[in-house]
C-alpha positions in Angstrom: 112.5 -118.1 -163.2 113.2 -114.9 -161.7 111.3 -111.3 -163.1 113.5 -109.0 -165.4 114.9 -105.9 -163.6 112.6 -104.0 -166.3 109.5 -106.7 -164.9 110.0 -105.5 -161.7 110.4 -101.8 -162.2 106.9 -102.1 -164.1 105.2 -103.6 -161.3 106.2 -100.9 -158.9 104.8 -98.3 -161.3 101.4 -100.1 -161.8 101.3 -100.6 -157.4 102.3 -97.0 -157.3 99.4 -95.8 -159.3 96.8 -98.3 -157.6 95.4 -98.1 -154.3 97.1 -101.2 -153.2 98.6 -100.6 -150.1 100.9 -103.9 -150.7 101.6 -106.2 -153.4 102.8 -109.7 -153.1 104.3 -111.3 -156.3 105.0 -115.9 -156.0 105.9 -117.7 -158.8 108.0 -121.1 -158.2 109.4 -120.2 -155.3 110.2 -116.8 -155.5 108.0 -114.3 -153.3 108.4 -110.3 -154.1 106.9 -108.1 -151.8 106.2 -105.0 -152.0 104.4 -102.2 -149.4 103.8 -98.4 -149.8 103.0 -95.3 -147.9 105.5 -96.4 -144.9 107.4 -94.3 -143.5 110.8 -95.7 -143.8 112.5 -97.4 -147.0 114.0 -100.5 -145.9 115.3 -103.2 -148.5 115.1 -107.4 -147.2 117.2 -110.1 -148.8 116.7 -113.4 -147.5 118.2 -116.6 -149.7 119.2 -116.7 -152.9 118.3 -113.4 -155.3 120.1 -112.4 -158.1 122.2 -109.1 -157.5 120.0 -107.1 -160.1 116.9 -107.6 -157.7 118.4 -106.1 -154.9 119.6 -103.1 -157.2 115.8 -102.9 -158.0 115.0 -102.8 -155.2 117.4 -99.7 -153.6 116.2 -97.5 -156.4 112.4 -98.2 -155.9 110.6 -94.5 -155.6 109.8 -92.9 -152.5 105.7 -94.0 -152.6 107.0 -98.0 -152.7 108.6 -97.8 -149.0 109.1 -101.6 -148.3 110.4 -104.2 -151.2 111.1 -107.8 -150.3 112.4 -110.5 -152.2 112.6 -113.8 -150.6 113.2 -117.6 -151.8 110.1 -119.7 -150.4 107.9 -122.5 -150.9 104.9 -120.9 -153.1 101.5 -120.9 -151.9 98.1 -120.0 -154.2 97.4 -116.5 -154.5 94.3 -114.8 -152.0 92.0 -113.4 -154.0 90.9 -109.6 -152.9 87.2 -109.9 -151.7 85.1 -108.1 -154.2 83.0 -105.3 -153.1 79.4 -105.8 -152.5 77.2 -103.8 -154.8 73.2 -103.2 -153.8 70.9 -106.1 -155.3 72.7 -107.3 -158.0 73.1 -111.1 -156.4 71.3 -112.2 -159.5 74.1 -110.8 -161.7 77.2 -112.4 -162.6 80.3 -110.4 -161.9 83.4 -110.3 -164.4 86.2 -109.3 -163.0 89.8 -108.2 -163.2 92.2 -111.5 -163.1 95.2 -109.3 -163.1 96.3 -105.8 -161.9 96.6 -103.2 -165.6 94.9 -100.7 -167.2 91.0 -101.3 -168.5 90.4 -100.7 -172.3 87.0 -101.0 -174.0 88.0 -101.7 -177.3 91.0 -103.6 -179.3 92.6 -99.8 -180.1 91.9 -96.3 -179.7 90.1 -95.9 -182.9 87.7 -99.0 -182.9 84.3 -99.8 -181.7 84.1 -100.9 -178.0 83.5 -104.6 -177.7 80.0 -104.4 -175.3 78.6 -101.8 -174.4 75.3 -101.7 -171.4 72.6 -104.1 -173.7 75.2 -106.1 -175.5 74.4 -109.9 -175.7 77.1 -112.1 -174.6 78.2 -115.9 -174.7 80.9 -117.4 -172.3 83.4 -116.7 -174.9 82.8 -113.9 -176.4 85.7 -111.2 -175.4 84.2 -108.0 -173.3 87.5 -106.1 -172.5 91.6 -106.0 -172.7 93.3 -105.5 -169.3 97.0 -104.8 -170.3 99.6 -105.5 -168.0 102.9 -104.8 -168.6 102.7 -104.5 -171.9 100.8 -107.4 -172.6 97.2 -107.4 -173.7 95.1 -109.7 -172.2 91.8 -110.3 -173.9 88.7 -110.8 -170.8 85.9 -112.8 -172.2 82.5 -113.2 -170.4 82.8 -116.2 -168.9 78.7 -116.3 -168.8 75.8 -116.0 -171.8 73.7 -113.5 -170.8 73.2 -109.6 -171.2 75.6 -106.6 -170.0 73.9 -104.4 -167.4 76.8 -102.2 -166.0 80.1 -101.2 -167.2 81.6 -100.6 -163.3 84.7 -99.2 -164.2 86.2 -96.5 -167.0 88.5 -96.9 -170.5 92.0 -96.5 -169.3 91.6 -97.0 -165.7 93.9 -99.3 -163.8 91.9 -102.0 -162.8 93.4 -104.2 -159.4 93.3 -108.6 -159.3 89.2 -109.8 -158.5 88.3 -105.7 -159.1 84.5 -106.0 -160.6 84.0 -104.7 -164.2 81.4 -105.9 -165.5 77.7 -107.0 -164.4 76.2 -109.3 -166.4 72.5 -110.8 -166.7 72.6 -114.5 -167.2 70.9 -116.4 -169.5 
């Protein structure tokens, strides 16, 4: 299954806005690539894509430089490294399993679902990180107690990105 042309066009806005450097997108096969702040837009086609791609991929904006798509065998994703944080290596880390934007609560008008002190199980749900339009609900994945929010409502948020520490149980 190949992304929609309108798919595509919203993950170059949400690399744009990040501080990803380069994005790489595999999903049966298919491999999109994707690399800014180069110097020189340049387009590569190898095997079989569907026209629209490449169409895509001529129109990206100037900040995207480099888009790829290419037909390969698909290999797991590489998690980004989170960054260390001083002493906290009794805490448990929640974090980001997508690139989107960070919200604190299920709209703008309703309570935010932890705040620093809240008391969580493994399933309770801490966060939405929406991603192309979809809301994806985080839960805490631990019981214990939140100690830090690490990042802001409505910030984009990157894949393994910290936002939460957490005191087990």
């Amino acid at each position: 299954m190949m992304l929609k042309v309108q798919e595509i066009r919203e993950l170059i806005k949400l690399v744009d806005q990040s501080s990803l450097d380069e994005f790489v997108y595999e999903y049966e096969g298919a491999k999109i690539k994707m690399k800014k702040n180069a110097a020189v837009e340049t387009v590569a086609v190898k095997k079989q894509v569907t026209p629209e791609s490449v169409v895509v991929a001529e129109r990206t904006p100037a900040p995207v430089a480099a888009v790829e798509v290419k037909q390969e065998e698909p290999i797991a994703p590489q998690a980004q490294p989170a960054q260390p944080a001083a002493d906290t290596s009794n805490l448990h880390k929640i974090t980001s399993p997508m690139v989107g934007t960070f919200y604190q609560s299920p709209s703008p008008d309703a309570d935010v679902y932890v705040k620093v002190g809240s008391k969580v199980s493994s399933d309770s749900v801490v966060c939405i990180v929406e991603a192309m339009k979809l809301f994806n609900e985080i839960e805490a994945e631990v019981n214990g107690e939140i100690v830090e929010i690490l990042v802001k409502d409505g910030q984009l948020v990157e894949y393994g990105q910290p936002l939460f520490l957490v005191k087990p149980e």
